[in-house]
C-alpha positions, 0 to 999 in steps of 0.5 A, a space after each residue: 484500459 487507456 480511453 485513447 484507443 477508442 476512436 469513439 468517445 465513451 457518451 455513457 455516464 458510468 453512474 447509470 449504469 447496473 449489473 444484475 444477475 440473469 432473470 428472465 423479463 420482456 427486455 431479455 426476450 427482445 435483446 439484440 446486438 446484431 450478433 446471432 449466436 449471441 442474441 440466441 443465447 439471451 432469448 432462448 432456454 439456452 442461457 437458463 440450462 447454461 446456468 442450471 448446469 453450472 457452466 457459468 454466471 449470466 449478468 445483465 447490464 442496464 443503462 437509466 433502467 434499460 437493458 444495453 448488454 450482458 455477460 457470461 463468466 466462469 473459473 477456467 485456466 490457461 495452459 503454459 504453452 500459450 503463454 510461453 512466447 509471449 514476451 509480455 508475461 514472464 513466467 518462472 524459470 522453474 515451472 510452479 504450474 502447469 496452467 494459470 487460474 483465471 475467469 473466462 468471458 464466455 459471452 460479451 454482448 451489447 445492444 446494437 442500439 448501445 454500441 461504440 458507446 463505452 459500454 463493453 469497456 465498462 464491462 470489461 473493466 467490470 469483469 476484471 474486478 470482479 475477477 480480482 476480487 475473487 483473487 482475493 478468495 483464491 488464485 486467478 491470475 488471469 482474465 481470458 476469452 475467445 474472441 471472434 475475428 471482427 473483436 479482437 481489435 475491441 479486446 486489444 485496445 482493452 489491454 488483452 492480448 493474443 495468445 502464442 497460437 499453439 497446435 490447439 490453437 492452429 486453424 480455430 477461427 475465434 482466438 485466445 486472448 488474456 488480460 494479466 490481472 497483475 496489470 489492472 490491480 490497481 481497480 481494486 482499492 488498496 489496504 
């Protein structure tokens, strides 16, 4: 995730930065990030039923002990046909599968105060490893989300890319993107 694609500068000490699993505190109840649906989710039962359900995994990212962001991810996988034109993923000529295995960000917020700051790269670099290191248990090939339209630019310039838009696709107003796993290898340590 080259740095120089970001017009603003990362002002951020990754060092102090802190992933944890959800609990409910204070600085929860009060977080925003200038998106709705997104502060919604945080500040209500909603993320507690999301994770009782099994829905997906809620981690909150703390800045010098104060809470600047957080995520959601689960197992999910992409169907072949959003890939099929996309002349950067080559897939097989024999068809193995009919869907890649990958972690999906379901939800990717940041404090309004903490925003154009570096850290969603942070997490987004964070989430891949994560993803990678599950790779390591089982099958992920991929990293996906669905990005609302004023982030697919954020997205874009962390290495995802649209996916072909396919019928299911056709007049969504969020879009599919995929990060190749294969590409970011590299954040892993080598044996």
């Amino acid at each position: 995730m080259p740095s120089s694609a970001f017009k603003h500068p990362v002002v951020i000490d990754p060092g102090k930065l802190k992933v944890e699993r959800f609990k409910e505190t204070r600085e929860v109840k009060s977080f925003r990030c200038g998106e709705r649906d997104l502060d919604q989710f945080l500040t209500t039962a909603e993320v507690t039923n999301y994770e009782s359900q099994g829905l997906g995994r809620t981690y909150l990212v703390y800045y010098d002990g104060g809470l600047v962001g957080y995520f959601t991810i689960s197992n999910d996988s992409l169907r072949i046909d959003y890939l099929k034109k996309r002349k950067s993923f080559s897939i097989p000529s024999k068809k193995i599968v009919d869907a890649y295995p990958a972690v999906k960000i379901g939800r990717l917020a940041t404090a309004t105060d903490w925003q154009n700051k570096g850290i969603g790269r942070y997490v987004i670099g964070y989430i891949a490893k994560m993803a990678l290191e599950t790779g390591t248990r089982s099958g992920v090939r991929l990293l996906i989300l669905e990005a609302k339209p004023n982030s697919v630019g954020f997205y874009e310039r962390c290495g995802f890319e649209l996916t072909y838009e396919t019928g299911r696709e056709r007049g969504k107003i969020n879009r599919t993107m995929f990060l190749d796993l294969q590409s970011v290898d590299d954040l892993l340590p080598k044996k």
